[in-house]
N, C-alpha and C positions, 0 to 999 in steps of 0.2 A: 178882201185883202186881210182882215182882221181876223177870219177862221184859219185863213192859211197860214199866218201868224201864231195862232194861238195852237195847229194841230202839231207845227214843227217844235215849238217848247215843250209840246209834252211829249213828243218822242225822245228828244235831247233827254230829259228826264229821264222817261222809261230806260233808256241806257244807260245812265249815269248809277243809276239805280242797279238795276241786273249785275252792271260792273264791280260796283261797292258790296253785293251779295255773295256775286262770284269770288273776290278776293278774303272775304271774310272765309267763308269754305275754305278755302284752302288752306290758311292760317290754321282754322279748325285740325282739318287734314293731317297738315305738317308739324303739329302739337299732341296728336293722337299718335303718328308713327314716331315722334320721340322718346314717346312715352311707354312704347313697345318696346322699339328698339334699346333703349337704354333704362332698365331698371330701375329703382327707388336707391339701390343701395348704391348705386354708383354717383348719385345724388348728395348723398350724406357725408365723404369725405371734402366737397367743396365747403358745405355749412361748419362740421366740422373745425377746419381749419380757417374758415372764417370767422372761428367766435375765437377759436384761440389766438390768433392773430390780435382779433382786437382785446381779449384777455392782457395776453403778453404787453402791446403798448399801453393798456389801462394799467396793467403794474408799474411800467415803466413813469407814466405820470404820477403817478405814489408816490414812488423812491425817490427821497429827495436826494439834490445834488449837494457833497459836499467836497471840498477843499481837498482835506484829509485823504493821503494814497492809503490810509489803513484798511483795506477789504472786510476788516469784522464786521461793519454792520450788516453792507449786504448779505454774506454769510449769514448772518440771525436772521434775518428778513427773507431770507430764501430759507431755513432751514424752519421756518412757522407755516411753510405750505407743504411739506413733505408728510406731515403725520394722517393725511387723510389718505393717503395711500397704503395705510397699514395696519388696515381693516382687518382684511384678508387673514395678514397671518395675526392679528389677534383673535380672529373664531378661528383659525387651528390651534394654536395655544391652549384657549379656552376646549374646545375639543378634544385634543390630547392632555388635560387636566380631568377629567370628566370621565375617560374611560379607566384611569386606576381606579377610581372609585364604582364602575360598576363591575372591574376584574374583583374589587372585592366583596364586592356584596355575592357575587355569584360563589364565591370559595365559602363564605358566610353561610350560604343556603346549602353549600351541597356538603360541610363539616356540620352540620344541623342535622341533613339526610340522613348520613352516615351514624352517626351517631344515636340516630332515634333506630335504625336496623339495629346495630350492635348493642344497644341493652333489649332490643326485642328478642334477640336471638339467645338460646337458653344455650347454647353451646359453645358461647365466647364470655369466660369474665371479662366482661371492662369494666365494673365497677369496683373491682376491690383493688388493694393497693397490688404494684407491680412490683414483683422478687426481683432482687438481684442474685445472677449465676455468673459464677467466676468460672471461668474456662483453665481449664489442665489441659496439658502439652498431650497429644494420645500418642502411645507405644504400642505400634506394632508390634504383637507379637505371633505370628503366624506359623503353620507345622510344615510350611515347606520342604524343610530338611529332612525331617522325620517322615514326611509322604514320600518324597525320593528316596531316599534309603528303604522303606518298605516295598516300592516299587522294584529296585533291584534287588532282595529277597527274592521277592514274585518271580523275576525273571529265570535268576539263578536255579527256582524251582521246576520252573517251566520247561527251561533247556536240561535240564536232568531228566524228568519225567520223558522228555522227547527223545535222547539220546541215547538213555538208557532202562527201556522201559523194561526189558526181562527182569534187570535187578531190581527193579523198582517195585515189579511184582511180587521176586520171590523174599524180596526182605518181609514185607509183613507177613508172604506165606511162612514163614521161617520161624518168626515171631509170633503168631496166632497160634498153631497147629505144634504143639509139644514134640508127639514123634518123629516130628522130621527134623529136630534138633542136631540129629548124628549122620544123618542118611546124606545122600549128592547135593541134595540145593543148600545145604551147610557150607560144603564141601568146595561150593562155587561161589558160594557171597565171600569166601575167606581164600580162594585167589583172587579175584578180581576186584585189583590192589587201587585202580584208579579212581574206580565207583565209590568203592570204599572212601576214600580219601578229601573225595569232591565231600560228597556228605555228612564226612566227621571237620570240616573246615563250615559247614553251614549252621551246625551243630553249634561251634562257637558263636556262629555269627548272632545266630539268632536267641541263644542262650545271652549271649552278651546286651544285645537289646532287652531282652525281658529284663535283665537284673539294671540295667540302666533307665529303664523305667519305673521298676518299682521306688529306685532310689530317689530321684526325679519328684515322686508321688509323697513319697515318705519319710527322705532324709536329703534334703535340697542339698548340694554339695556346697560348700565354702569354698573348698581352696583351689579349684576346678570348675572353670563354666559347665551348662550342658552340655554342650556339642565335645568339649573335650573331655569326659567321662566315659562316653561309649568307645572309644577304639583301647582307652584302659582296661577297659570290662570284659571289652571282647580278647584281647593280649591276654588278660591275665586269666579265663577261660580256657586260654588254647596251651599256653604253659602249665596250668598245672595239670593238663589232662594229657601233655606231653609229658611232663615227670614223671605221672604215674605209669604211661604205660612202659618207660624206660626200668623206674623202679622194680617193677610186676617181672619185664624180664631178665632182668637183673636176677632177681629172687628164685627167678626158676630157673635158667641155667646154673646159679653157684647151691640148689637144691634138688637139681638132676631130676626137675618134676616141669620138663618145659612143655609138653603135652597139656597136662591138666593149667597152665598158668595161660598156653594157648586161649584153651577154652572158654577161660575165666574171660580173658581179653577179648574173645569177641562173645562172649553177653555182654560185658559191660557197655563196648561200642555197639554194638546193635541196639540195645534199648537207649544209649544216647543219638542214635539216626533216626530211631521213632518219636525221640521227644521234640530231636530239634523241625522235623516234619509237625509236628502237635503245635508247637509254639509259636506257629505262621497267623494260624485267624485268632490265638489270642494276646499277641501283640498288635494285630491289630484293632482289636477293640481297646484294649489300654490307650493305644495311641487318639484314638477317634471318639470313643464312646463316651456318654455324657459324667461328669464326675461322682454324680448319685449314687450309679450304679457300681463305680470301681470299686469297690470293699469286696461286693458280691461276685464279680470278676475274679478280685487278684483271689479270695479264697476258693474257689473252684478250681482256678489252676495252679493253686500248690498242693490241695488234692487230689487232685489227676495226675501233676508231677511225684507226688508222695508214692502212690500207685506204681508210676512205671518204677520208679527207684527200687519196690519194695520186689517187684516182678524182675528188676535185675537182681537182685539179691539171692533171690529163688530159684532163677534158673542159672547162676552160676554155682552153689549149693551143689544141686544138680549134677553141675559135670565135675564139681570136685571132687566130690563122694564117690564117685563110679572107678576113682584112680586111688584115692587117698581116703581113707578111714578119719571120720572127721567128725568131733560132738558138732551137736549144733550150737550149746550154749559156746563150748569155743567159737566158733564162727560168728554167734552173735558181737563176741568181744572183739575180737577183728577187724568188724565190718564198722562198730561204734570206736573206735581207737584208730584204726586206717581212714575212713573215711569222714562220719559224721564230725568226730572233735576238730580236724584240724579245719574244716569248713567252718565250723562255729567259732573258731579261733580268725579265722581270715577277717572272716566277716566283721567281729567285734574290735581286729584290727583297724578295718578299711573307716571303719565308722566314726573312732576316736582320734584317727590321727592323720591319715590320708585324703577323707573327705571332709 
């Protein structure tokens, strides 16, 4: 009886046992899959709010209770825990302190750099003292007007040379070659009254710039800007070479010798169609050319203008003599009394009181 007794306790055991094993396992189990299932972090706002909780009423047994509705103290008493929270922006403060100071050292080092290049370098003073330059107002003064005006010369020449090249031809044939002074191409440059006319009008023009440039060079005008000097120059060009050649016929009709005064009038204008054709490229070097050299300009061409004067002189001589019996020293006096003095008289006019 007493083994059957003692075999049924220890199996009651043995299960009781097994049971309490099995149940811990699973505890096990269902503490391992909570621990999967639900992360650490999900963890920490329970603790969290359980220290502040108990924070918050640990304050609250601090704060004594008083009587008094005046809210300051708690205000002070709250306003003694807020400074830990303002950490933060004191290391940005401190940090944005901290970097003007290295914006400056780095200006420091590279006004250093600089500096040590620029006295190495032999092609920058930086060590002597700095000039002061006072700046003036700059006055354009540029030859636009005077390049347009030569431009239309040019033209003017151009469209002549194109229009009318026969004459164009025989005038210097006319003018070079003496014998054919009397012969047919005489005979045709002295009707063909337009050609003529073109080029005793260019004659002016460009006579008028030459003398308006010398002036310019030599006797700056006063009482007359530049620009309005040259259409005077060129007027009073064209008028007195209109006088004369009214005078001239005057002279020889009321002396019944209007053949030889003919003659005389077209040497005079043919060698003034040859000068004013001459006086095209050296108005343009007056106008352009470097000031050095103008002395050596303008005296070359008042003797080449001398020249052609001297060669009108000559070959009106010429056809005076062949009608009219004529000394030459008369002539000479004629041509210094007609022509030269009252030139020299204009001139010393235009100088003293009109420019």
């Amino acid at each position: 009886m007493k083994p059957i007794c003692y075999f049924v306790l220890f199996v009651c055991l043995f299960l009781c046992v097994n049971t309490l094993f099995a149940q811990n396992q699973n505890d096990s189990l269902l503490k391992k899959k909570q621990d999967t299932n639900h992360p650490l972090v999900n963890k920490e706002p329970v603790i969290i709010k359980k220290k502040i909780t108990d924070t918050v009423n640990k304050e609250k047994t601090k704060i004594p209770v008083s009587v008094d509705s005046n809210p300051l103290p708690n205000v002070a008493s709250a306003t003694k825990l807020i400074p830990k929270t303002n950490t933060f922006h004191d290391t940005l403060n401190n940090k944005a302190d901290s970097l003007p100071d290295t914006a400056q050292t780095l200006t420091q080092t590279t006004i250093a750099a600089d500096s040590a290049l620029l006295a190495k370098n032999r092609y920058i003073d930086s060590k002597s003292k700095p000039v002061l330059l006072i700046e003036h107002k700059h006055i354009a003064s540029g030859k636009e007007f005077l390049f347009y005006t030569l431009c239309l010369v040019l033209l003017i020449l151009g469209l002549f040379k194109t229009f009318f090249s026969v004459y164009f031809k025989n005038l210097f044939r006319v003018y070079f070659n003496t014998s054919l002074r009397q012969t047919q191409l005489s005979d045709q440059l002295q009707q063909a009254t337009l050609p003529s006319l073109i080029l005793n009008i260019f004659f002016t023009i460009t006579s008028g710039i030459y003398i308006w440039l010398l002036f310019s060079f030599y006797h700056p005008p006063r009482l007359f800007s530049g620009k309005a000097l040259l259409p005077f120059c060129i007027l009073s060009i064209g008028i007195l070479y209109f006088l004369k050649f009214c005078v001239l016929k005057f002279m020889g009709w009321v002396s019944d010798v209007q053949e030889s005064t003919n003659g005389y009038i077209f040497a005079i204008f043919l060698v003034n169609k040859i000068t004013g054709i001459f006086l095209v490229p050296i108005i343009i070097l007056l106008a352009f050319i470097n000031p050095q050299w103008l002395p050596v300009i303008t005296n070359i061409s008042l003797m080449v203008i001398g020249l052609l004067f001297l060669s009108r002189y000559v070959k009106s001589y010429g056809v005076i003599e062949k009608k009219i019996p004529l000394n030459p020293f008369h002539f000479i006096i004629y041509i210094a009394g007609a022509e030269i003095i009252p030139l020299l008289i204009l001139y010393k006019l235009a100088i003293d009181y009109l420019i």
